[in-house]
N, CA, C and O atoms as a Maestro MAE file, in Angstrom:
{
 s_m_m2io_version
 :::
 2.0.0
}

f_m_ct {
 s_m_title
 :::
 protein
 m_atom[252] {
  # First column is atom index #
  i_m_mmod_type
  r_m_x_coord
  r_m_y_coord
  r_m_z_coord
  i_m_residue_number
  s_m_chain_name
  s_m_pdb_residue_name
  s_m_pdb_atom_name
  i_m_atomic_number
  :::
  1 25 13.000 -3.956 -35.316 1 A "UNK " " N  " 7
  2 3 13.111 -4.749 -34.100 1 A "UNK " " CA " 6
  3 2 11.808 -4.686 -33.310 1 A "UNK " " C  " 6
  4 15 11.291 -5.753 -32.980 1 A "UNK " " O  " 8
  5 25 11.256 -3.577 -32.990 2 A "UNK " " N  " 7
  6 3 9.910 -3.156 -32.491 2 A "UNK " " CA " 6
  7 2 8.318 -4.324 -33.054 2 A "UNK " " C  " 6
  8 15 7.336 -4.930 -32.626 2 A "UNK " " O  " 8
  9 25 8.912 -4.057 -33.995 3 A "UNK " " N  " 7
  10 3 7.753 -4.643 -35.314 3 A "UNK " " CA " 6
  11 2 7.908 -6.363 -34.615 3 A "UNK " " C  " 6
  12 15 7.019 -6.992 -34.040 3 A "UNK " " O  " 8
  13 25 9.209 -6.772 -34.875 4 A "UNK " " N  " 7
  14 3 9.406 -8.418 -35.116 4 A "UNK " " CA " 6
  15 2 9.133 -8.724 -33.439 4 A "UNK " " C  " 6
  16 15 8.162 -9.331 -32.988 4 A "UNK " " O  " 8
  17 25 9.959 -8.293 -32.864 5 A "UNK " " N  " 7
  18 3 9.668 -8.294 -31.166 5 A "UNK " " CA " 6
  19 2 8.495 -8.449 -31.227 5 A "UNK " " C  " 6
  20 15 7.968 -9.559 -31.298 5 A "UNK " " O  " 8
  21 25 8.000 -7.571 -31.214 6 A "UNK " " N  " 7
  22 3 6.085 -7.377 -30.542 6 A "UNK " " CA " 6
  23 2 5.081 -8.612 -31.157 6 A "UNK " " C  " 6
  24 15 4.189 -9.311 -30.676 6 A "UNK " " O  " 8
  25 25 5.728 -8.483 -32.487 7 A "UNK " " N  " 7
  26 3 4.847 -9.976 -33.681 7 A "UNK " " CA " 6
  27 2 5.168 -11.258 -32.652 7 A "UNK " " C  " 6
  28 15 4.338 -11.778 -31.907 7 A "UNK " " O  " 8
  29 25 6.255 -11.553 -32.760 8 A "UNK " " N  " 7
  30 3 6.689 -12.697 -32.066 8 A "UNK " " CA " 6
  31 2 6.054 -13.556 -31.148 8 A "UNK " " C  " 6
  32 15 5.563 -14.682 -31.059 8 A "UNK " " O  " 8
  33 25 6.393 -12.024 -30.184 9 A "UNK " " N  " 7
  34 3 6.193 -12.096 -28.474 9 A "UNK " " CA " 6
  35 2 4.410 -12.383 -28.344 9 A "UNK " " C  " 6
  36 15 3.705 -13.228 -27.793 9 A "UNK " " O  " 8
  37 25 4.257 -11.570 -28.904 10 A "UNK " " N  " 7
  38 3 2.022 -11.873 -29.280 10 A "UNK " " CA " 6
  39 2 2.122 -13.222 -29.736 10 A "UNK " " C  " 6
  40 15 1.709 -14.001 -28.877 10 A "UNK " " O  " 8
  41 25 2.583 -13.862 -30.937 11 A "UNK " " N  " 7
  42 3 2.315 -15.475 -31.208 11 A "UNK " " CA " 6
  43 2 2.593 -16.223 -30.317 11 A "UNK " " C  " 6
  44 15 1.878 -17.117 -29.865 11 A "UNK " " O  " 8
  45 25 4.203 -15.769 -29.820 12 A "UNK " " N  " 7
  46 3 4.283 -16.538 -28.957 12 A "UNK " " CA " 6
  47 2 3.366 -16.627 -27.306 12 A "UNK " " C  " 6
  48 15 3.507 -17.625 -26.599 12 A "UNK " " O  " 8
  49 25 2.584 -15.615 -26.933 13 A "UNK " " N  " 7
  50 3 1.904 -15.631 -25.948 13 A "UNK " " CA " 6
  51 2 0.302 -16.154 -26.246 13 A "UNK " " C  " 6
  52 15 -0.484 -16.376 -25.325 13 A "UNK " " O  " 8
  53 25 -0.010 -16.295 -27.541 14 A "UNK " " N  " 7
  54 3 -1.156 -16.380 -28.199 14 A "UNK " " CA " 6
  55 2 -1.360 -18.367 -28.305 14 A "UNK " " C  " 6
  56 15 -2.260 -19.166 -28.045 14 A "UNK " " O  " 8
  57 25 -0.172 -18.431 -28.749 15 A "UNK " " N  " 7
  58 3 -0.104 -20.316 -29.341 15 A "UNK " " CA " 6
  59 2 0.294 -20.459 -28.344 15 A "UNK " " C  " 6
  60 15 0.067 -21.667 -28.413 15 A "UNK " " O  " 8
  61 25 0.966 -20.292 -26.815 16 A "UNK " " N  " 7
  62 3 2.022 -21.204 -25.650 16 A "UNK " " CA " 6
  63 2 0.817 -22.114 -24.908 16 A "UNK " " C  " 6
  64 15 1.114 -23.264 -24.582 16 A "UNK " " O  " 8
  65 25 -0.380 -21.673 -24.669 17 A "UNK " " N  " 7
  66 3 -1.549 -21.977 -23.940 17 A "UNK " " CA " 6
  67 2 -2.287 -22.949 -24.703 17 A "UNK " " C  " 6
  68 15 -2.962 -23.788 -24.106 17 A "UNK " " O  " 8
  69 25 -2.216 -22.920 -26.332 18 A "UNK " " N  " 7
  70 3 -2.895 -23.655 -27.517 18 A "UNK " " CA " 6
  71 2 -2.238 -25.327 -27.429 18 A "UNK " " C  " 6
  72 15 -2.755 -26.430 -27.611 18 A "UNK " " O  " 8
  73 25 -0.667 -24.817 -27.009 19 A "UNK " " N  " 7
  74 3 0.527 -26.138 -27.505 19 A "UNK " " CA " 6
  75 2 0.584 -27.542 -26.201 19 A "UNK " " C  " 6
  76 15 1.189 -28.608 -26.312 19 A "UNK " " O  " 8
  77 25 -0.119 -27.145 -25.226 20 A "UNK " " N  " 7
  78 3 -0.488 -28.521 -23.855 20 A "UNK " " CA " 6
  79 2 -2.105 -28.301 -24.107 20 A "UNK " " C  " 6
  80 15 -2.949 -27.713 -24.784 20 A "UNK " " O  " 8
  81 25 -1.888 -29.173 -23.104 21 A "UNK " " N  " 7
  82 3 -3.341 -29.863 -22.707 21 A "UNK " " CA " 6
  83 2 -3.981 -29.227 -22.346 21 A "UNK " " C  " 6
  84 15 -3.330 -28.191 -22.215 21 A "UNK " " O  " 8
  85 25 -5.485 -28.960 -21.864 22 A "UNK " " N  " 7
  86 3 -6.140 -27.891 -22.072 22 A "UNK " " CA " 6
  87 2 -5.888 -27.308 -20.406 22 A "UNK " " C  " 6
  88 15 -5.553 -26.188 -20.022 22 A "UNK " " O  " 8
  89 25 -6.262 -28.814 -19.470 23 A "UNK " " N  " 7
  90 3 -6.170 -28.646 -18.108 23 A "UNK " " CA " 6
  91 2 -4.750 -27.390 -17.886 23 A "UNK " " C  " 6
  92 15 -4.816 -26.482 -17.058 23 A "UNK " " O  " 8
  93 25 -3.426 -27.636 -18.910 24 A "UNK " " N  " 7
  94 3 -2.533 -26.779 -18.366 24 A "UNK " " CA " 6
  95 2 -2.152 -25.320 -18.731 24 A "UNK " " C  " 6
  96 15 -1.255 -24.572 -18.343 24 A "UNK " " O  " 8
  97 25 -3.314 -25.174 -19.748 25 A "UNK " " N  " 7
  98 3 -3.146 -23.973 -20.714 25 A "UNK " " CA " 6
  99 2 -3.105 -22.833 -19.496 25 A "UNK " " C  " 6
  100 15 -2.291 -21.935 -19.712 25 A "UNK " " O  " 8
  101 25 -3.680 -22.752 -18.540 26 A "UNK " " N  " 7
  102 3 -3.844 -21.700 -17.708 26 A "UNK " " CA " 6
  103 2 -2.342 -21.387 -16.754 26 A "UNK " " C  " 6
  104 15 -2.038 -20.389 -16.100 26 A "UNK " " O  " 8
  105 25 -1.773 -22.357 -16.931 27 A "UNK " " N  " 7
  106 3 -0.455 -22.516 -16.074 27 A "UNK " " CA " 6
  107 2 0.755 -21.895 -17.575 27 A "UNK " " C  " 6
  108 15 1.576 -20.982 -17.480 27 A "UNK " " O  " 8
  109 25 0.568 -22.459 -18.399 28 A "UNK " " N  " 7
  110 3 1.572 -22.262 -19.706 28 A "UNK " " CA " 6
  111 2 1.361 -20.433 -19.780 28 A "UNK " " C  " 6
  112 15 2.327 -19.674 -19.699 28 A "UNK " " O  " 8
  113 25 0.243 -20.057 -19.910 29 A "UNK " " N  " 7
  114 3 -0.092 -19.159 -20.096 29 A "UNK " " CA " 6
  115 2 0.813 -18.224 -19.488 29 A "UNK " " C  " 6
  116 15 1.513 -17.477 -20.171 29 A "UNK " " O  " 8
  117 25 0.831 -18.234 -18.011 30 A "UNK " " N  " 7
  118 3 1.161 -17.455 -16.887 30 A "UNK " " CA " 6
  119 2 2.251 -18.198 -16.903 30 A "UNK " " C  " 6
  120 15 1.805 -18.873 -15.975 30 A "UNK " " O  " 8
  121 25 3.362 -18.733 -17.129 31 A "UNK " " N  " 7
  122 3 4.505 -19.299 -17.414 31 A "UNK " " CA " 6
  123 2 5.340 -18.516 -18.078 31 A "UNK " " C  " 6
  124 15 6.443 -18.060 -17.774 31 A "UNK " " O  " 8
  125 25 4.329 -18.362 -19.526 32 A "UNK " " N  " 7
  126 3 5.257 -17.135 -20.981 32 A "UNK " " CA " 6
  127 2 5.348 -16.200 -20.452 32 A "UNK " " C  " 6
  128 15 6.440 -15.642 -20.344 32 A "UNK " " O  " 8
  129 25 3.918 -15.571 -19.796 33 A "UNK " " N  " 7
  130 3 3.826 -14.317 -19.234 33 A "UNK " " CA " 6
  131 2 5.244 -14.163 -18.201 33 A "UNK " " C  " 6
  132 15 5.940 -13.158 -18.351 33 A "UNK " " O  " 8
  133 25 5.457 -14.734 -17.626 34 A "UNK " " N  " 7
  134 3 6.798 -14.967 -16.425 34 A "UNK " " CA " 6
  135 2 7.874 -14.881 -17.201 34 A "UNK " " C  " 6
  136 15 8.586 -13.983 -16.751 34 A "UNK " " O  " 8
  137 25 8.561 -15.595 -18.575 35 A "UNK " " N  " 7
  138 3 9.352 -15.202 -19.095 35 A "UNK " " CA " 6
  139 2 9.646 -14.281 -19.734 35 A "UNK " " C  " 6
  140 15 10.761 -13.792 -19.918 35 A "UNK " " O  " 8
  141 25 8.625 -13.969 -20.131 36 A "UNK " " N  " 7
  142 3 8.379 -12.849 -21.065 36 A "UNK " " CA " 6
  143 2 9.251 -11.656 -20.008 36 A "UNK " " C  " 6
  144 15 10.445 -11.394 -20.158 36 A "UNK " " O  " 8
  145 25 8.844 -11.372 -19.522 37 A "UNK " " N  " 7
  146 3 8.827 -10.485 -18.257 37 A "UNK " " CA " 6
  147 2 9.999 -10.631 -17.860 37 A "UNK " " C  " 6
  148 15 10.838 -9.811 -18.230 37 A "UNK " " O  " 8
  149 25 10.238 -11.325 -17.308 38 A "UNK " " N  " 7
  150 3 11.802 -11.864 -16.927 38 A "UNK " " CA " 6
  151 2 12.932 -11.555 -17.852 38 A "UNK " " C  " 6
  152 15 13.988 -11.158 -17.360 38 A "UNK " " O  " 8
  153 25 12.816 -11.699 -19.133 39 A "UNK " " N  " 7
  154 3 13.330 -11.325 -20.465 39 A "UNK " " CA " 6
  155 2 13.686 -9.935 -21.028 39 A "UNK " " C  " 6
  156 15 14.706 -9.438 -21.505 39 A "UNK " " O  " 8
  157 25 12.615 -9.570 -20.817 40 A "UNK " " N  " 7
  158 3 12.426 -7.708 -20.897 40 A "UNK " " CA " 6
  159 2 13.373 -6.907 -19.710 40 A "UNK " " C  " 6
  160 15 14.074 -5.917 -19.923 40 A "UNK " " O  " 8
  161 25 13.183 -7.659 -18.318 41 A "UNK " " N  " 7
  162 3 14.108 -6.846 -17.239 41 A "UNK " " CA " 6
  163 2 15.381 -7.350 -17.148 41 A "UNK " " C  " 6
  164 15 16.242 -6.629 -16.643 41 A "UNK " " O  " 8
  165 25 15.766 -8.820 -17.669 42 A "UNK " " N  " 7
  166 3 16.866 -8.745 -17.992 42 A "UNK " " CA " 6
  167 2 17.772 -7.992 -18.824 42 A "UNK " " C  " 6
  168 15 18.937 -7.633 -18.651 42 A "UNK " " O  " 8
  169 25 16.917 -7.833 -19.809 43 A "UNK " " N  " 7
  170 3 17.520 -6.709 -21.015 43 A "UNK " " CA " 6
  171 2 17.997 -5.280 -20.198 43 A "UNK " " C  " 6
  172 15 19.127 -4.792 -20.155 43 A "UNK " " O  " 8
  173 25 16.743 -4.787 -19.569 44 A "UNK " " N  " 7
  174 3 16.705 -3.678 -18.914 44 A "UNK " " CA " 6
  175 2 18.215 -3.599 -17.950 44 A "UNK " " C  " 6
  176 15 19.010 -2.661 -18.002 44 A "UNK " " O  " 8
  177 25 18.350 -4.765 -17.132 45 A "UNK " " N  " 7
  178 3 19.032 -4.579 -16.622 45 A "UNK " " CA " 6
  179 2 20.960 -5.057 -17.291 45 A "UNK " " C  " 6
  180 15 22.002 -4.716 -16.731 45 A "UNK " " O  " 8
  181 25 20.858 -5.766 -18.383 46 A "UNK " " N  " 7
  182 3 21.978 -5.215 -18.857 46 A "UNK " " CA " 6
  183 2 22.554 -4.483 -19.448 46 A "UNK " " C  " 6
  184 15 23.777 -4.351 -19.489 46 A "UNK " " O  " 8
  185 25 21.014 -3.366 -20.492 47 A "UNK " " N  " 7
  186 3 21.720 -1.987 -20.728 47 A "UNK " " CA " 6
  187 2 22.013 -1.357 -19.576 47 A "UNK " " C  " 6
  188 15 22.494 -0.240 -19.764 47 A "UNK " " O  " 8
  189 25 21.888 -1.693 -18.391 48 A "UNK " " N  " 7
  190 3 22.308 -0.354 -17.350 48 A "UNK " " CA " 6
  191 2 24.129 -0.692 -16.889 48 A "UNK " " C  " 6
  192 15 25.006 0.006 -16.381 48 A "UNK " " O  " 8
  193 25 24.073 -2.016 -17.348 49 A "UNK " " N  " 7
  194 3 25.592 -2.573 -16.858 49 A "UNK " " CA " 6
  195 2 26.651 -2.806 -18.052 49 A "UNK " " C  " 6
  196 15 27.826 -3.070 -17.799 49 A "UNK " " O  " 8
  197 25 26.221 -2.706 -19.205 50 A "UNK " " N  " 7
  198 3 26.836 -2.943 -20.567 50 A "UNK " " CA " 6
  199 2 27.839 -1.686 -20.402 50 A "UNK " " C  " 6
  200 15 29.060 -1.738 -20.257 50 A "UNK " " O  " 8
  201 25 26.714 -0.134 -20.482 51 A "UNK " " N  " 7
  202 3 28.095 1.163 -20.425 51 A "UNK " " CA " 6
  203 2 29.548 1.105 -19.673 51 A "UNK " " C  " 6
  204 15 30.680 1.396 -20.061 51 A "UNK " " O  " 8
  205 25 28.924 0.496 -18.153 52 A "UNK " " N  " 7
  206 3 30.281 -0.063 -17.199 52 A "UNK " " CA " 6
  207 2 31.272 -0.805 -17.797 52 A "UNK " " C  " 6
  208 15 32.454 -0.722 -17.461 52 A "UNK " " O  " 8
  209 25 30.819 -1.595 -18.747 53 A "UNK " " N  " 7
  210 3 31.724 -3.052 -19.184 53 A "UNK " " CA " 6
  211 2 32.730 -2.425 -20.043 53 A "UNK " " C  " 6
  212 15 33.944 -2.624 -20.086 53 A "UNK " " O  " 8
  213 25 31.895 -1.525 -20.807 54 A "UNK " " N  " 7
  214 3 33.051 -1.103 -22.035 54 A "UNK " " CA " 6
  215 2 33.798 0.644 -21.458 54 A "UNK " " C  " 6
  216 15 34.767 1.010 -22.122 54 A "UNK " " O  " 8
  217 25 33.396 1.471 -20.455 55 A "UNK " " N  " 7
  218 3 33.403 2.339 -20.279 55 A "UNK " " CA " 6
  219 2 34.840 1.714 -19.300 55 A "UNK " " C  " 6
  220 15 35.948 2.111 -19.659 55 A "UNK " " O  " 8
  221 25 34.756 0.786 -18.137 56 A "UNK " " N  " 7
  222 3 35.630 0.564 -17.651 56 A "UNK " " CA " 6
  223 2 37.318 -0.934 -17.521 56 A "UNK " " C  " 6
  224 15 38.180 -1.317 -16.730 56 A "UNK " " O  " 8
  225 25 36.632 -1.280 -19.374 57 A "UNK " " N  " 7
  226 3 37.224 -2.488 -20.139 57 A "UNK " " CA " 6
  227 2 37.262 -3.280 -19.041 57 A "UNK " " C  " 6
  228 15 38.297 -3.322 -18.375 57 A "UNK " " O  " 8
  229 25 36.448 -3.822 -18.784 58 A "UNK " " N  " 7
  230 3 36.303 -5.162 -17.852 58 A "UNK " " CA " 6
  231 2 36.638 -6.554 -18.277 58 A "UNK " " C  " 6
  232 15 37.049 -7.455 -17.546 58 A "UNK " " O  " 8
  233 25 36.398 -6.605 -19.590 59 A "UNK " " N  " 7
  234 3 36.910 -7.629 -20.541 59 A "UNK " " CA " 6
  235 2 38.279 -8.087 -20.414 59 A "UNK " " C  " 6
  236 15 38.753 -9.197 -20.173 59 A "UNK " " O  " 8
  237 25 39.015 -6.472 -20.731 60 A "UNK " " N  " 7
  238 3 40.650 -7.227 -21.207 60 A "UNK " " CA " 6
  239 2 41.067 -6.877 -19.476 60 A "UNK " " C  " 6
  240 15 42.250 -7.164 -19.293 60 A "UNK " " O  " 8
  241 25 40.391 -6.341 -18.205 61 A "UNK " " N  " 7
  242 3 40.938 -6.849 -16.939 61 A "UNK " " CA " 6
  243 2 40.688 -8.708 -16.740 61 A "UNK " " C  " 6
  244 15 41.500 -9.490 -16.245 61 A "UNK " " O  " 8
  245 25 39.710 -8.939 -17.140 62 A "UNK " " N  " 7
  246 3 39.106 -10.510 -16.736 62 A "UNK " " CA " 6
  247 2 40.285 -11.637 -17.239 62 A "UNK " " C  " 6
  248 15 40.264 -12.823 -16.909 62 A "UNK " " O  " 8
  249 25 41.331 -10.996 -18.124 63 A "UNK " " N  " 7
  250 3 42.353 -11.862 -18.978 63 A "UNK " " CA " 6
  251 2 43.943 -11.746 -17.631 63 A "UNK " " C  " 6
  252 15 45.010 -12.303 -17.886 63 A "UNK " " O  " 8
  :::
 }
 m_bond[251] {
  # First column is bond index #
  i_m_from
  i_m_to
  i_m_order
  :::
  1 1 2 1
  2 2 3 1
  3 3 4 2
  4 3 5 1
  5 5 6 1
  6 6 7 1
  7 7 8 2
  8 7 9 1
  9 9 10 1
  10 10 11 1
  11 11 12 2
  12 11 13 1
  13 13 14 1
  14 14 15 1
  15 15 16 2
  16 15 17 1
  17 17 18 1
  18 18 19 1
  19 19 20 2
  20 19 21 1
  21 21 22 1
  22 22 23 1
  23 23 24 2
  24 23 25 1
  25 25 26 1
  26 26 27 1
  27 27 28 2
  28 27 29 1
  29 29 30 1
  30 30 31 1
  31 31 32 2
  32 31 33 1
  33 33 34 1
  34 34 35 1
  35 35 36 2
  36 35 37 1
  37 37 38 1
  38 38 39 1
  39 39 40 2
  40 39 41 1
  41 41 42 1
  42 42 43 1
  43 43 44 2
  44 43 45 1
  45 45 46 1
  46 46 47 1
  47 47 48 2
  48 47 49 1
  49 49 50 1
  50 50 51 1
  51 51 52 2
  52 51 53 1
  53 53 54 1
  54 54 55 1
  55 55 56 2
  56 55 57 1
  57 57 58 1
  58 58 59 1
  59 59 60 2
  60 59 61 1
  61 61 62 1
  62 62 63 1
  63 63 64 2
  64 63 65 1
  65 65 66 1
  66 66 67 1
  67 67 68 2
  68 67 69 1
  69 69 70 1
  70 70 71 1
  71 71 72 2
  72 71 73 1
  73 73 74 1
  74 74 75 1
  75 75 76 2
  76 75 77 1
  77 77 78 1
  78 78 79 1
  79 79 80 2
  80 79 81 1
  81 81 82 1
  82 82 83 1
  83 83 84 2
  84 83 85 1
  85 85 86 1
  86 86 87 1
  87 87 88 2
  88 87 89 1
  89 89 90 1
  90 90 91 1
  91 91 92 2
  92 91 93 1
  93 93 94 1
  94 94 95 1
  95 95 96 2
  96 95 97 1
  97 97 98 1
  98 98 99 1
  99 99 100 2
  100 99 101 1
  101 101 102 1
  102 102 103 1
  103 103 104 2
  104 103 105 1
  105 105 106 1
  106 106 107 1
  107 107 108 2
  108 107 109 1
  109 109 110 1
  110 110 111 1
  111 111 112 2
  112 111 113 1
  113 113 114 1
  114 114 115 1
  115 115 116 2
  116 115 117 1
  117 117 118 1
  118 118 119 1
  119 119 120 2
  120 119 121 1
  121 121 122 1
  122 122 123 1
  123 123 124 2
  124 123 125 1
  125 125 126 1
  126 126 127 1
  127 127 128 2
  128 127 129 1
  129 129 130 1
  130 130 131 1
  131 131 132 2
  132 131 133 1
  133 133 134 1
  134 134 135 1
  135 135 136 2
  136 135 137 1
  137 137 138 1
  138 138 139 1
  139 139 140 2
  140 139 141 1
  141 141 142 1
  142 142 143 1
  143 143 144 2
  144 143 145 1
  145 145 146 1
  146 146 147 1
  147 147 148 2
  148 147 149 1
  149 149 150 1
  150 150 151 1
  151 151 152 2
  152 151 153 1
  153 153 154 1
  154 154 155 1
  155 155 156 2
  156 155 157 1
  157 157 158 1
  158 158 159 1
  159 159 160 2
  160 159 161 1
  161 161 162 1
  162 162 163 1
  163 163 164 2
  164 163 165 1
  165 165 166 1
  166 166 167 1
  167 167 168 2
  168 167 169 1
  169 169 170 1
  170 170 171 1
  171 171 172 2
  172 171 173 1
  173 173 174 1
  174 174 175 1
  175 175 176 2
  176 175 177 1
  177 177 178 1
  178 178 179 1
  179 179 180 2
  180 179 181 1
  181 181 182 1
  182 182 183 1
  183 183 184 2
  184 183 185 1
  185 185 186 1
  186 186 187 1
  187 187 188 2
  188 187 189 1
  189 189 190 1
  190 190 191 1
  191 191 192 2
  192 191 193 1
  193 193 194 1
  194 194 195 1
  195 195 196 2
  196 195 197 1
  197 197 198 1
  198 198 199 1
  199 199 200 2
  200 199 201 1
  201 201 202 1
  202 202 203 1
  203 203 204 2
  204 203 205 1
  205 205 206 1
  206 206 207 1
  207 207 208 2
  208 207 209 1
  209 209 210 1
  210 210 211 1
  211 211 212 2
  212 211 213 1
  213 213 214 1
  214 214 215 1
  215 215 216 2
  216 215 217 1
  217 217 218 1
  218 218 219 1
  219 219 220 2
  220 219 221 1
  221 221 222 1
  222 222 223 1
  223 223 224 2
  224 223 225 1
  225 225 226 1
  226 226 227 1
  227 227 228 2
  228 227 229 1
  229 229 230 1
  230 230 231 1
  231 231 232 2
  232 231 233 1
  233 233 234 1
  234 234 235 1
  235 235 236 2
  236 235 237 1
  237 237 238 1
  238 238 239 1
  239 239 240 2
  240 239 241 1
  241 241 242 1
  242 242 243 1
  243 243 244 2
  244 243 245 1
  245 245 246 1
  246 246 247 1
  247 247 248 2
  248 247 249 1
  249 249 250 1
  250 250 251 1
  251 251 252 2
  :::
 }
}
């Protein structure tokens, strides 16, 4: 996961700036960078809420 993640995430931050126009490459750029980011603390922040979900079956209350 480490390996494919990191490969990815580099192409994909490497080609996002390559794939518009040149004028917008600087905006695309800092765009990925924003998701990227955004992506990672989302994660972050649903391992901290996932243990709750199953620790306090929130699932079969929601039914």
């Amino acid at each position: 996961m480490a390996f494919t993640s990191g490969y990815f995430s580099s192409l994909g931050m490497m080609y996002t700036p390559q794939s518009v126009e040149p004028q917008y490459a600087m905006t695309a750029g800092m765009f990925a960078a924003a998701m990227l980011i955004t992506g990672i603390f989302t994660g972050i922040l649903f391992s901290m809420v996932f243990p709750m979900v199953v620790q306090y079956n929130f699932l079969a209350w929601l039914h």
